[in-house]
C-alpha positions in Angstrom: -46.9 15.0 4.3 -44.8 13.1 6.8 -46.2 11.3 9.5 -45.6 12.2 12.7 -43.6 10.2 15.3 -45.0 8.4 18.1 -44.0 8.8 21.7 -41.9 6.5 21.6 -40.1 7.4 18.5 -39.5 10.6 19.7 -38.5 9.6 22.5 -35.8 7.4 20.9 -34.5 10.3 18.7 -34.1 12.4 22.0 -31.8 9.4 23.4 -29.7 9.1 20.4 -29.1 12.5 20.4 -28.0 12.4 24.1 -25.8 9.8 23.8 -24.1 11.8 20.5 -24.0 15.2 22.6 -22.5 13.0 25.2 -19.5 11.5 23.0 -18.9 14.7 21.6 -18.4 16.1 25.0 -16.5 13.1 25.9 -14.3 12.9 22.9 -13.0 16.5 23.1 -12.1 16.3 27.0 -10.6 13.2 26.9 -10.2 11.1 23.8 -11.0 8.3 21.8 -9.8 6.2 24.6 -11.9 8.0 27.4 -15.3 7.7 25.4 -16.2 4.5 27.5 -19.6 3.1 27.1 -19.3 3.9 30.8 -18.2 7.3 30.8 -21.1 7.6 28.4 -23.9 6.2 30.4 -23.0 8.1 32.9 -22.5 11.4 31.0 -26.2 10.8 29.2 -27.7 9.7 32.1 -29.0 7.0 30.0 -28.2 3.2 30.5 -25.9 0.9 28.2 -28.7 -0.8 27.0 -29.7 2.2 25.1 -26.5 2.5 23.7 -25.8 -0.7 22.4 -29.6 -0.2 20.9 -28.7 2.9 19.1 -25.3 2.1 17.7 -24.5 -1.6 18.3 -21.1 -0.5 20.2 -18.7 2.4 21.4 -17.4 2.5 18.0 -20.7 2.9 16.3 -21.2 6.0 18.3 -18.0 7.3 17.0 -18.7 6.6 13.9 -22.5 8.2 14.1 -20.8 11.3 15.9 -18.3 12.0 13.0 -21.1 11.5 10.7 -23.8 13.8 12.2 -21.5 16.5 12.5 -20.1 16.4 9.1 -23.4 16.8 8.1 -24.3 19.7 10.0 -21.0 21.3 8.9 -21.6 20.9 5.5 -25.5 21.8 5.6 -24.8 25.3 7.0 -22.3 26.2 4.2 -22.9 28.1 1.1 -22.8 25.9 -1.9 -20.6 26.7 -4.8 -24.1 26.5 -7.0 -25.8 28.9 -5.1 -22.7 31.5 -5.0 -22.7 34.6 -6.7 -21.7 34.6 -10.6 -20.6 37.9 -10.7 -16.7 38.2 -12.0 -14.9 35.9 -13.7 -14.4 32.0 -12.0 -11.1 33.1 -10.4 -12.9 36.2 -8.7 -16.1 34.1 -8.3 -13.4 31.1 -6.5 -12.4 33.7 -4.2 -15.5 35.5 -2.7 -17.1 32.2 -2.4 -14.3 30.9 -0.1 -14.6 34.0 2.0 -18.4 33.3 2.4 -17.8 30.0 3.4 -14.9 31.2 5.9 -17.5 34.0 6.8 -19.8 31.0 7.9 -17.5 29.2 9.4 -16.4 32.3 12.0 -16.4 29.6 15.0 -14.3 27.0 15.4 -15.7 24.1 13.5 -16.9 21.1 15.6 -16.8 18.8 12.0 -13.0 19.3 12.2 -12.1 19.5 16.2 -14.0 15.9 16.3 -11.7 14.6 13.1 -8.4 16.5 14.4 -8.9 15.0 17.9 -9.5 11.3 16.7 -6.4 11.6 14.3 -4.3 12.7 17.0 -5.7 10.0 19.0 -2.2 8.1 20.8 -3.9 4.7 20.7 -5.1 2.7 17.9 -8.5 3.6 16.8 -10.9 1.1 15.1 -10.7 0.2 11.4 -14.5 1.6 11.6 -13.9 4.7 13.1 -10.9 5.3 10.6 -13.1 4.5 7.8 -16.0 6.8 9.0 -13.7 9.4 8.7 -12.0 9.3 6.0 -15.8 8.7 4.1 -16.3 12.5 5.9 -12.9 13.5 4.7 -13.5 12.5 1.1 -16.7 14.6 1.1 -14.4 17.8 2.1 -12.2 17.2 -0.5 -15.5 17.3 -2.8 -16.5 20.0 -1.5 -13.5 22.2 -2.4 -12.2 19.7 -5.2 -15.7 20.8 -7.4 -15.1 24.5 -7.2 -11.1 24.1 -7.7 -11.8 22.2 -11.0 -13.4 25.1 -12.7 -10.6 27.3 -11.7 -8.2 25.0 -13.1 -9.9 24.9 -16.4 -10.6 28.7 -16.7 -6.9 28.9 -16.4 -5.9 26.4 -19.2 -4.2 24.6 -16.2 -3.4 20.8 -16.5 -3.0 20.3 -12.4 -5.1 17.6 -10.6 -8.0 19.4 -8.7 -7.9 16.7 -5.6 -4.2 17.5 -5.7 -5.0 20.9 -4.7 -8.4 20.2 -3.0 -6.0 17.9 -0.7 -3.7 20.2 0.5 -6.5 23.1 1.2 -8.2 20.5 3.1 -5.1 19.8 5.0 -4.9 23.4 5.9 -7.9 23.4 7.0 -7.3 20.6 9.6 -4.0 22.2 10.9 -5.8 25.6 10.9 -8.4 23.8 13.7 -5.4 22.9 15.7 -3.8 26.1 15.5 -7.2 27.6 16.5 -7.2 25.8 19.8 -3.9 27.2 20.5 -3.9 30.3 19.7 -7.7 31.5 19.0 -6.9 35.0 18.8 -4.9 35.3 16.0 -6.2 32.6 13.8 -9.3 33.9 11.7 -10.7 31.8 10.1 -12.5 34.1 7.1 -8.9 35.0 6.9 -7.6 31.1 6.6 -10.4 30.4 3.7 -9.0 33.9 2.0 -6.1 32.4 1.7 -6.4 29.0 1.0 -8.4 30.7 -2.4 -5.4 32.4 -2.9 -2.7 29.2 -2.3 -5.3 27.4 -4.8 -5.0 29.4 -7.6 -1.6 30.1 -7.2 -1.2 26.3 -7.6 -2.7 26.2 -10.3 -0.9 28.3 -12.2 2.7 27.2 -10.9 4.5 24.9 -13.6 4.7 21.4 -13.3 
């Protein structure tokens, strides 16, 4: 049984999360560049102090930011283990995407934080660029473990990251699009077809 958390601790956990909620905030309205320790003591209400104690530096919040959501992304996704086995792989490939699209029906904070730090017109930190592409690579998993078994129910010889790459890619243009243009973009509709652009890639010739 786990033990429970002091004052204290709890306390501490309730900062942290401040000072993430905060960045977020901060990092959608106005950049990389406008997430100031500054702008975030004052959008926390919380003092530098506690920032520097939490994450060491402006860029360690970054980092913790892309991190946390990733994981909350990811956690509330069906997992390609747990989807149904009815059909063959390529039908099985298919409905699971839609699930996942189905789950996904709001646009994705995991890939508004990563599209807006991308985009970002000033250098970002080696750190920060490192963060996310640890967060990317565990998208391209993601898709890259179901894609696999596709390829090799259809005797294909293509490269399953290949393919896993360029969904993911979608993906990240499709949260732009979204911003733009919310009503027309869909995005059970987007993971539908990125199923579909899969296996169609698999079975083009080389």
């Amino acid at each position: 049984m786990p033990r429970s958390l002091t004052l204290r601790q709890k306390q501490g956990v309730e900062s942290r999360e401040r000072i993430l909620d905060a960045a977020v905030d901060l990092i959608f309205e106005n950049g990389y560049s406008g997430t100031s320790v500054a702008a975030l003591c004052a959008r926390s209400a919380l003092p530098a102090s506690s920032i520097y104690w939490h994450f060491g530096s402006k860029d360690g919040v970054v980092a913790a930011v892309v991190k946390r959501e990733s994981e909350r992304f990811f956690a509330e996704l069906p997992t390609w283990e747990s989807s149904s086995s009815g059909g063959d792989v390529v039908e099985r490939f298919t409905r699971y995407m839609e699930s996942v699209g189905a789950a996904t029906r709001e646009e994705p904070r995991f890939f508004r934080v990563l599209v807006t730090l991308a985009m970002e017109p000033v250098d970002i930190s080696d750190d920060t660029i490192e963060s996310i592409r640890r967060v990317r690579q565990s998208g391209l998993d993601f898709i890259a473990g179901p894609v696999s078994e596709v390829i090799a129910f259809l005797g294909s010889s293509k490269d399953p990251m290949e393919i896993a790459t360029f969904c993911f890619a979608v993906l990240e243009g499709s949260a732009i699009g979204r911003r733009v243009d919310p009503e027309h973009i869909s995005m059970p509709i987007v993971y539908r077809q990125i199923a579909q652009a899969a296996i169609a890639l698999a079975l083009a010739a080389d």
